[in-house]
KOLNU-482382 format. One record per atom (N, C-alpha, C): residue in one letter; atom name; x, y, z. Coordinates in nm, 4 decimals, padded with zeros to 6 digits. Layout:
REM residues N
+------+------+----------+----------+----------+
| type | atom |        x |        y |        z |
+------+------+----------+----------+----------+
|    A |   CA |        X |        Y |        Z |
...
+------+------+----------+----------+----------+
***
This chain:
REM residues 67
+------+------+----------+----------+----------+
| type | atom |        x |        y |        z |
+------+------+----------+----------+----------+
|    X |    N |  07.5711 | -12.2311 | -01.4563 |
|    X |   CA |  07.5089 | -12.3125 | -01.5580 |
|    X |    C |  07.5535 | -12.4563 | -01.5373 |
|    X |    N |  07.4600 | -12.5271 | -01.5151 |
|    X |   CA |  07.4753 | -12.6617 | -01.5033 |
|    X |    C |  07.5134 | -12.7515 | -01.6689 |
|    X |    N |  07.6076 | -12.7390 | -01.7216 |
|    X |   CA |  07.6263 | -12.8638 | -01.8450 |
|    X |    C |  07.6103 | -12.9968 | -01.8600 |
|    X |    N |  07.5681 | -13.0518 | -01.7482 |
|    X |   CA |  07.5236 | -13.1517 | -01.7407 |
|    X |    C |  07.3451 | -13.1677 | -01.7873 |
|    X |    N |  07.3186 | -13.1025 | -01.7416 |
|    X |   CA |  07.1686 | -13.0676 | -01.7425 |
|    X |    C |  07.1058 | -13.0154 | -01.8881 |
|    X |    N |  07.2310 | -12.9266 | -01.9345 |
|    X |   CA |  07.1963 | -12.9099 | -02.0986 |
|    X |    C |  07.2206 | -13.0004 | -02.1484 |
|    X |    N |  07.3337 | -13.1267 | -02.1195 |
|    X |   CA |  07.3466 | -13.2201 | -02.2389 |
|    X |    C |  07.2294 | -13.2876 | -02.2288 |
|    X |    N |  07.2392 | -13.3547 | -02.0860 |
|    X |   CA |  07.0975 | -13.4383 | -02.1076 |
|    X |    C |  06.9688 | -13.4111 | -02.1905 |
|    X |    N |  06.9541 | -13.2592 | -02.1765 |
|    X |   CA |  06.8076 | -13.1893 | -02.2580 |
|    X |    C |  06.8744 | -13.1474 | -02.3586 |
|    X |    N |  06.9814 | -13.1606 | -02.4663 |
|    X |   CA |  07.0153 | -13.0829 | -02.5666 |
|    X |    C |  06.8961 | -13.0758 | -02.6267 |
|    X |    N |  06.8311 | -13.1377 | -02.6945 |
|    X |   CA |  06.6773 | -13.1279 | -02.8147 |
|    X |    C |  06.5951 | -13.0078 | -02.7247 |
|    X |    N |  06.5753 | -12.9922 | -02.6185 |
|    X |   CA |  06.4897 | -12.8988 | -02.5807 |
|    X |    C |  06.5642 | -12.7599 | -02.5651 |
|    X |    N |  06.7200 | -12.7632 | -02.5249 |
|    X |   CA |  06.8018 | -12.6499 | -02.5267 |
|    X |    C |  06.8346 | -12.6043 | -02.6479 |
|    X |    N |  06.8304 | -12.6585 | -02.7551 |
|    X |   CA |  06.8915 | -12.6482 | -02.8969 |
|    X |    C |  06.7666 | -12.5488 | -02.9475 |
|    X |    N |  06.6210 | -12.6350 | -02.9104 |
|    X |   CA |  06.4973 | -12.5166 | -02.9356 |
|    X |    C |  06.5043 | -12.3839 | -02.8599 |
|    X |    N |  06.5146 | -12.4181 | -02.7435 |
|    X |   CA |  06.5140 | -12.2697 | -02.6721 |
|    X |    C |  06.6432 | -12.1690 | -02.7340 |
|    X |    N |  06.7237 | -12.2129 | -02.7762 |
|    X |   CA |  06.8652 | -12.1595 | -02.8454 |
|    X |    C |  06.8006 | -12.0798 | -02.9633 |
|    X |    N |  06.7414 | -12.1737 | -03.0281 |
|    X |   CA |  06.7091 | -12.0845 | -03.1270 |
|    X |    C |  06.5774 | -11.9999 | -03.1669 |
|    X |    N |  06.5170 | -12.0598 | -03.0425 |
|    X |   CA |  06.3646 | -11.9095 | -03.0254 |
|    X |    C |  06.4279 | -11.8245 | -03.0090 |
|    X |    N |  06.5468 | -11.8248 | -02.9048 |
|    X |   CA |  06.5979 | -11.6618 | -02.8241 |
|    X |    C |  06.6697 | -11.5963 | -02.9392 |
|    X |    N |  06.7503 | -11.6590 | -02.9875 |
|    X |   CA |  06.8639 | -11.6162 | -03.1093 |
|    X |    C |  06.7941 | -11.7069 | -03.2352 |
|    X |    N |  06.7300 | -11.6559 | -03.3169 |
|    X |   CA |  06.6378 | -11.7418 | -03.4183 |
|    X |    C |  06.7734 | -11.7367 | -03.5422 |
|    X |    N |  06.8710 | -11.6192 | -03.5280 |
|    X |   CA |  06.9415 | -11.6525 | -03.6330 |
|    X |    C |  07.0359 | -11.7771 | -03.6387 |
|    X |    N |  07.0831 | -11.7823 | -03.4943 |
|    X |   CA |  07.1834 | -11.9293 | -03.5418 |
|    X |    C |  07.1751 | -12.0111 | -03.6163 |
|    X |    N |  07.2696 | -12.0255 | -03.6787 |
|    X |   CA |  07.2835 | -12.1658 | -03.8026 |
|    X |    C |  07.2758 | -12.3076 | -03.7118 |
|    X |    N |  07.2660 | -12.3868 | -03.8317 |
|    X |   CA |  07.2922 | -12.5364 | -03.7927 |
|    X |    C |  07.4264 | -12.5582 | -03.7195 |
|    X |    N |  07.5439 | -12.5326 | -03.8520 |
|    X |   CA |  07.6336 | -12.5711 | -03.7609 |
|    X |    C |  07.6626 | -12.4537 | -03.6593 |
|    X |    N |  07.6492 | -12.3716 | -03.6128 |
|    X |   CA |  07.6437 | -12.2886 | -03.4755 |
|    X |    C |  07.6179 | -12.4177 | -03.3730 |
|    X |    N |  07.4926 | -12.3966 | -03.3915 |
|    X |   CA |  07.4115 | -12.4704 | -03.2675 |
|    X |    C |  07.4603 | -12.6541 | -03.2704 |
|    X |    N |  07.5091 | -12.7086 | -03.3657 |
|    X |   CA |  07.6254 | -12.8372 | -03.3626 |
|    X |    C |  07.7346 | -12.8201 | -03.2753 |
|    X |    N |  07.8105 | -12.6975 | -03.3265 |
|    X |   CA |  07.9297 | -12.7094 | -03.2586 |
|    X |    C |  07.9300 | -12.6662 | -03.1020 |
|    X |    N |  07.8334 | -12.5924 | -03.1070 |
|    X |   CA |  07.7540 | -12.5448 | -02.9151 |
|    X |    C |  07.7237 | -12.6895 | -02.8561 |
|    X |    N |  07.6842 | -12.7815 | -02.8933 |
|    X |   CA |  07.6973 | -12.9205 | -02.8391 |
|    X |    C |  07.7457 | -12.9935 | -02.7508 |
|    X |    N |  07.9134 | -12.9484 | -02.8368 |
|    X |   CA |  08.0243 | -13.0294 | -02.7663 |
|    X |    C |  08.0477 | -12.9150 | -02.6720 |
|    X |    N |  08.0578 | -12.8390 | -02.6384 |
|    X |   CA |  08.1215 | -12.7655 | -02.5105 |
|    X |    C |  08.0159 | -12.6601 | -02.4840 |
|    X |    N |  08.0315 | -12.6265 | -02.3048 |
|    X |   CA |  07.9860 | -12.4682 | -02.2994 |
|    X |    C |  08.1114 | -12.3640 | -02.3559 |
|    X |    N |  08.1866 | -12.4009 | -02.3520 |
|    X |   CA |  08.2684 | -12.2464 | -02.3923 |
|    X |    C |  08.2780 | -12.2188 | -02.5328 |
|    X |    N |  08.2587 | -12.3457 | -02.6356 |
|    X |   CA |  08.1959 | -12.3411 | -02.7510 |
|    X |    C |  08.0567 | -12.2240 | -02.7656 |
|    X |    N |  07.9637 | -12.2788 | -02.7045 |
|    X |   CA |  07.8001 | -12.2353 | -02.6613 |
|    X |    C |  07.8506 | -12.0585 | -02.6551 |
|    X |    N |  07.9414 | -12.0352 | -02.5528 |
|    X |   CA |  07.9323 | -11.9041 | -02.5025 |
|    X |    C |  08.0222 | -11.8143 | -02.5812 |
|    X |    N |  08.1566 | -11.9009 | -02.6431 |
|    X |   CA |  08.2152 | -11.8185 | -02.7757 |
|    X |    C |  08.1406 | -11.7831 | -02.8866 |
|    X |    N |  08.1062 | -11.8390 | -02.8926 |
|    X |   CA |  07.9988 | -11.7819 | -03.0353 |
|    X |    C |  07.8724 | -11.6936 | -03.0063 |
|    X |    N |  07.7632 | -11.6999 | -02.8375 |
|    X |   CA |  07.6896 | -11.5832 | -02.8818 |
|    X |    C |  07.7687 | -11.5225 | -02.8544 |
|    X |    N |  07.9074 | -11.5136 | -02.7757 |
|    X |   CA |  07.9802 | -11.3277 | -02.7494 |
|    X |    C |  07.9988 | -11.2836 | -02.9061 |
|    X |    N |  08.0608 | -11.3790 | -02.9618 |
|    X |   CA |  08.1317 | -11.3458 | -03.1184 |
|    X |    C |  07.9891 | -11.2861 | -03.1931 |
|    X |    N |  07.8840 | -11.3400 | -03.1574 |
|    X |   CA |  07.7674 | -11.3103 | -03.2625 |
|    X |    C |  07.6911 | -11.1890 | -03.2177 |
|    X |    N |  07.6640 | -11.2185 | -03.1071 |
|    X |   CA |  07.5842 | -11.1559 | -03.0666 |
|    X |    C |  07.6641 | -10.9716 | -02.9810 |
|    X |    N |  07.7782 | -10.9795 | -02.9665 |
|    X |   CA |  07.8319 | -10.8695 | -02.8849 |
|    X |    C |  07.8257 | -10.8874 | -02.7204 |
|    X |    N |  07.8047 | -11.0130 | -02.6766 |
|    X |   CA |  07.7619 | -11.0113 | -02.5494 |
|    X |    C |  07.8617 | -11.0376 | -02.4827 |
|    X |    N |  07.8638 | -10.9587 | -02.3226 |
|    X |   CA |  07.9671 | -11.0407 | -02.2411 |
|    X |    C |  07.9553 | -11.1723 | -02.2089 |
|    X |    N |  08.0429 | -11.2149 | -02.1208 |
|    X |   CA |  08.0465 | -11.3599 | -02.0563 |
|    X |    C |  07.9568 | -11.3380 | -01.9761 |
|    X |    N |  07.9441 | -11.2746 | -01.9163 |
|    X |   CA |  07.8424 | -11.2737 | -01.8057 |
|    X |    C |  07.6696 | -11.2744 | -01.8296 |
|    X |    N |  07.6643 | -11.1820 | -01.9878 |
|    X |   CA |  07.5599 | -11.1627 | -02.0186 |
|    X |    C |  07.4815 | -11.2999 | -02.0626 |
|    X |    N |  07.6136 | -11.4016 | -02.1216 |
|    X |   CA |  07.5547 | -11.5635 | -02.1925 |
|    X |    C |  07.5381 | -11.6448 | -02.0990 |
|    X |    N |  07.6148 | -11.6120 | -02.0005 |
|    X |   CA |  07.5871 | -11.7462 | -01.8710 |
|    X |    C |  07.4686 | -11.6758 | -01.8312 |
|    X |    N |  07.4443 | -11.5599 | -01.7907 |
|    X |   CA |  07.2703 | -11.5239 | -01.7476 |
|    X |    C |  07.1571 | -11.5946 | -01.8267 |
|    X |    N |  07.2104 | -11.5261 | -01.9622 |
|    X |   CA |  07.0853 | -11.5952 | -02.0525 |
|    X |    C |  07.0572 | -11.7098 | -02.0661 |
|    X |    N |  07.2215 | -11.8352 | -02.0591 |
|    X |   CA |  07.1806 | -11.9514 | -02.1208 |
|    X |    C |  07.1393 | -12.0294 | -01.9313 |
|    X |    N |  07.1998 | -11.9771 | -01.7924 |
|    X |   CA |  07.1134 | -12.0261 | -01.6630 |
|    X |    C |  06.9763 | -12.0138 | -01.6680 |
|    X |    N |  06.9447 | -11.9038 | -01.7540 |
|    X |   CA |  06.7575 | -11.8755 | -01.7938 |
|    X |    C |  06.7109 | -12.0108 | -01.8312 |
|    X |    N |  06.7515 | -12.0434 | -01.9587 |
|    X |   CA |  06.7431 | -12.1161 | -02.0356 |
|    X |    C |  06.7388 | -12.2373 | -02.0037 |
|    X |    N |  06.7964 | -12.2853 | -01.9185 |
|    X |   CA |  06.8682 | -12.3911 | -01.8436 |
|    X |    C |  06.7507 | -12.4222 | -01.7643 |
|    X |    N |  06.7089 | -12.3555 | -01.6470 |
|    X |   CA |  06.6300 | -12.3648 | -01.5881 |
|    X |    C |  06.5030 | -12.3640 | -01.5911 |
|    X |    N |  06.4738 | -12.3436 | -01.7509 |
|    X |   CA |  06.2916 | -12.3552 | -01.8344 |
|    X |    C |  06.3490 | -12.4842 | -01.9169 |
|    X |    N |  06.4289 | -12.5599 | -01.8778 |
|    X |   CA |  06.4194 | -12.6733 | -02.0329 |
|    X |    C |  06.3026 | -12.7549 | -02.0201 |
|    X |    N |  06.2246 | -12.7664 | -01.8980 |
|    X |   CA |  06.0997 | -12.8913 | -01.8831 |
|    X |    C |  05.9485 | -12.8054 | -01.9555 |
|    X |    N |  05.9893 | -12.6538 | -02.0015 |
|    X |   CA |  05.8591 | -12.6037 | -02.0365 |
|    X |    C |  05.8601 | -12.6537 | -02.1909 |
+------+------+----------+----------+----------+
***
């Protein structure tokens, strides 16, 4: 996962964040901002997912931010 690439697009990653996971809160998706390991502690904590499973999903993610 490139973090560079999400900060630059946060407004378009912040949407895709919350189509995939529609429940996240505000401040969730605030404090996912400042860091990836922020980003990836919280869906494991929320969601039950491994590490491996959030870096898959959010490289998905990552790599559709221009749609």
């Amino acid at each position: 996962m490139n973090w560079d690439i999400i900060k630059w697009n946060w407004d378009n990653m912040k949407w895709k964040l919350q189509e995939k996971w529609w429940d996240l809160t505000d401040d969730e998706i605030t404090e996912m901002e400042w860091s990836a390991e922020a980003m990836s502690w919280i869906l494991q904590a929320k969601y039950g997912m491994t590490k491996e499973e959030v870096d898959d999903a959010l490289i998905e993610l990552s790599e559709n931010l221009s749609d």
